[in-house]
N, C-alpha and C positions, 0 to 999 in steps of 0.2 A: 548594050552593056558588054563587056570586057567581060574576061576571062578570069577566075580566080587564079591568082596572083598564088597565094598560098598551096591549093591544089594542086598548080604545075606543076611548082618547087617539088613537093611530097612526089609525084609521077618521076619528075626528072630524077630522082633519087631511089627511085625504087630501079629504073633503069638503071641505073650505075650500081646498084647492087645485085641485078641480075647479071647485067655485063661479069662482073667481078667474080661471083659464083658461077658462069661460065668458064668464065676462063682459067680460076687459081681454087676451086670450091667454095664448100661453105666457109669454112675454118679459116677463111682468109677474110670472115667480115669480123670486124670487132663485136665481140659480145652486146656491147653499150646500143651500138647499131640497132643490132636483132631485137633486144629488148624494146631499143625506141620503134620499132617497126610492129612487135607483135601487141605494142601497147593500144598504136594506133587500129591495128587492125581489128582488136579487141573490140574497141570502140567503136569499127562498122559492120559489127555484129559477127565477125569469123568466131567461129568454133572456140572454146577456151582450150580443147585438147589439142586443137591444132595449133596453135600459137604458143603454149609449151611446149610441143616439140622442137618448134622453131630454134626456140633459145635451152634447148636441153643439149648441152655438151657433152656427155656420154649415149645419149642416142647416136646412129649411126650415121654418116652425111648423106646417104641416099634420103634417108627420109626426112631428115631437115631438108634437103632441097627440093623434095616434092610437099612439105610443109609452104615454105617459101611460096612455088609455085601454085599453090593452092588457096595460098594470103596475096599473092599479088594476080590473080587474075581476078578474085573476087574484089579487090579495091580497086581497083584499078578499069572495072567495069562500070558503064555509066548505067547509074539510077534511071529504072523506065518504068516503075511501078508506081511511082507515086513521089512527092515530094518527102514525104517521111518512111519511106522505106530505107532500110537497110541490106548489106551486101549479101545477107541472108536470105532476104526478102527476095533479092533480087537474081540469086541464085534457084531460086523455085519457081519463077516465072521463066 
């Protein structure tokens, strides 16, 4: 069986907005972005505090980028707990 098709896309894109937030900071990713990013992450269980910070424009960029950082190492890690676990779940194992 192949690879989800969908999952890469979402990978490949979180890399191109880490590339980006390298190179130019946060503030150089569009809002729309962030939001579509900490929606998803929402959804594999990160933190609700962390992923408003994400998309909080008056917090400071340090910490949206270690927000960021802290949403995409958690998605971005494969599921080894189980097939219903989440990036929560799988941040305690």
């Amino acid at each position: 069986m192949g690879m989800d098709t969908s999952l890469t896309f979402n990978m490949q894109r979180l890399d191109q907005v880490a590339w980006n937030i390298d190179r130019r900071g946060i503030n150089s990713i569009p809002a729309a972005a962030l939001r579509e990013l900490g929606f998803l992450a929402k959804s594999a269980g990160v933190s609700q505090i962390v992923t408003d910070l994400l998309v909080d424009a008056n917090a400071p960029a340090i910490a949206r980028e270690r927000a960021f950082g802290n949403i995409a190492s958690l998605i971005s890690s494969p599921v080894t707990t189980g097939a219903g676990a989440t990036a929560k779940d799988n941040k305690a194992a």
